[in-house]
C-alpha positions in Angstrom: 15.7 72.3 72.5 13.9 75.4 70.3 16.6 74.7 67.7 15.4 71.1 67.0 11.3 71.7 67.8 11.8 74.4 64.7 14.2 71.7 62.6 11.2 69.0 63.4 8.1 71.4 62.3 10.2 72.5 59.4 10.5 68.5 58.3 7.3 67.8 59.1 6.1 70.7 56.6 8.1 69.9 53.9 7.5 66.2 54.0 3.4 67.4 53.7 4.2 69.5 50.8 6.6 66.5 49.2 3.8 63.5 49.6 1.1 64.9 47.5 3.7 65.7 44.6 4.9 62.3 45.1 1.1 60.5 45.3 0.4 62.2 41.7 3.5 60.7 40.2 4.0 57.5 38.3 7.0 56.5 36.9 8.8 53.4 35.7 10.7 51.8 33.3 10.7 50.0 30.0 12.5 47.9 27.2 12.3 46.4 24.4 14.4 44.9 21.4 13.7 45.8 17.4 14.7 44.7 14.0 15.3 47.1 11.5 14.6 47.0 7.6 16.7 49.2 5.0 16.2 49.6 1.5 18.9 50.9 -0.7 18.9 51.2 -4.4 21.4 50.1 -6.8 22.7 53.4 -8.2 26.1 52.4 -9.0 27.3 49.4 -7.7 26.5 46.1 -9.5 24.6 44.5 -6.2 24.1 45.8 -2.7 22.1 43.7 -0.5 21.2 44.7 3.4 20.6 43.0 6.5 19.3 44.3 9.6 20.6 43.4 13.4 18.9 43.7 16.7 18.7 47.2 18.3 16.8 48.1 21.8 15.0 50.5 23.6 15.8 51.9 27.3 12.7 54.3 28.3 11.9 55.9 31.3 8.5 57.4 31.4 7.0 59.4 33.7 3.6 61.2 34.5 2.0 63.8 36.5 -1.3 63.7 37.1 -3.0 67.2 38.0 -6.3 65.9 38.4 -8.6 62.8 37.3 -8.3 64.4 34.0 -5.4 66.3 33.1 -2.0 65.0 33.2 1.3 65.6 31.9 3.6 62.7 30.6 7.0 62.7 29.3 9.5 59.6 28.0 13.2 59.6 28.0 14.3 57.0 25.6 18.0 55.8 24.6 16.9 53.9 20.8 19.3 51.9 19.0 18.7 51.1 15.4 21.1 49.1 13.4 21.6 47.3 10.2 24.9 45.6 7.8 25.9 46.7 4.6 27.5 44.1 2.0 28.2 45.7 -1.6 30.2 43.4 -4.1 31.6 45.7 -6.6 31.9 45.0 -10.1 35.4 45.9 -11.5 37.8 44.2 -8.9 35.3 41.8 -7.8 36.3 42.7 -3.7 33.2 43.0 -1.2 32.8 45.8 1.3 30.6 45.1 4.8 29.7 48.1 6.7 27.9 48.0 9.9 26.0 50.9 11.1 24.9 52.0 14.7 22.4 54.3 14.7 21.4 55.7 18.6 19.4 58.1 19.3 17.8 59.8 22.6 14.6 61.1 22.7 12.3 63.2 25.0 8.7 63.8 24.3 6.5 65.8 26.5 2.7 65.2 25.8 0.1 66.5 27.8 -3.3 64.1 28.3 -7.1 65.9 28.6 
């Protein structure tokens, strides 16, 4: 019976020591789409034209909040940015697509006064 008094006052204090970490938290998520723009010049092929396709945004922010005026927030973001390539090239008159995927992850960590 001591055993599990102990076990229950050692819950009990953690859980009061877990809440107020938890009340200054906020978290959530976001997303969101983009459209890319490129612009390449013509070095050495005869005409290069680009064209951009949809990428997203996954972020998952998150802040602590000391007090009423300090805080501490940080973002972890999966970014995609993407966009075609078609270059006609002059001497055997063939075209060449490329498509490129560009991800990226980021993390920031700002503070707020």
């Amino acid at each position: 019976m001591k055993k599990k008094k102990q076990k229950f006052i050692l819950l009990v204090l953690l859980l009061m020591v877990a809440f107020p970490i938890f009340a200054n938290s906020e978290i959530g998520i976001s997303a969101s789409l983009n459209s890319n723009t490129i612009w390449t010049g013509t070095d050495y092929y005869d005409e290069r034209s680009t064209s951009n396709l949809i990428g997203y945004s996954l972020t998952i922010p998150y802040q602590y909040n000391f007090n009423g005026r300090i805080s501490l927030r940080t973002e972890l973001s999966y970014v995609t940015k993407n966009y075609t390539e078609d270059t006609y090239q002059n001497y055997d008159n063939s075209t060449t697509y490329e498509y490129h995927y560009n991800s990226y992850v980021e993390f920031p960590v700002m503070g707020h006064l």
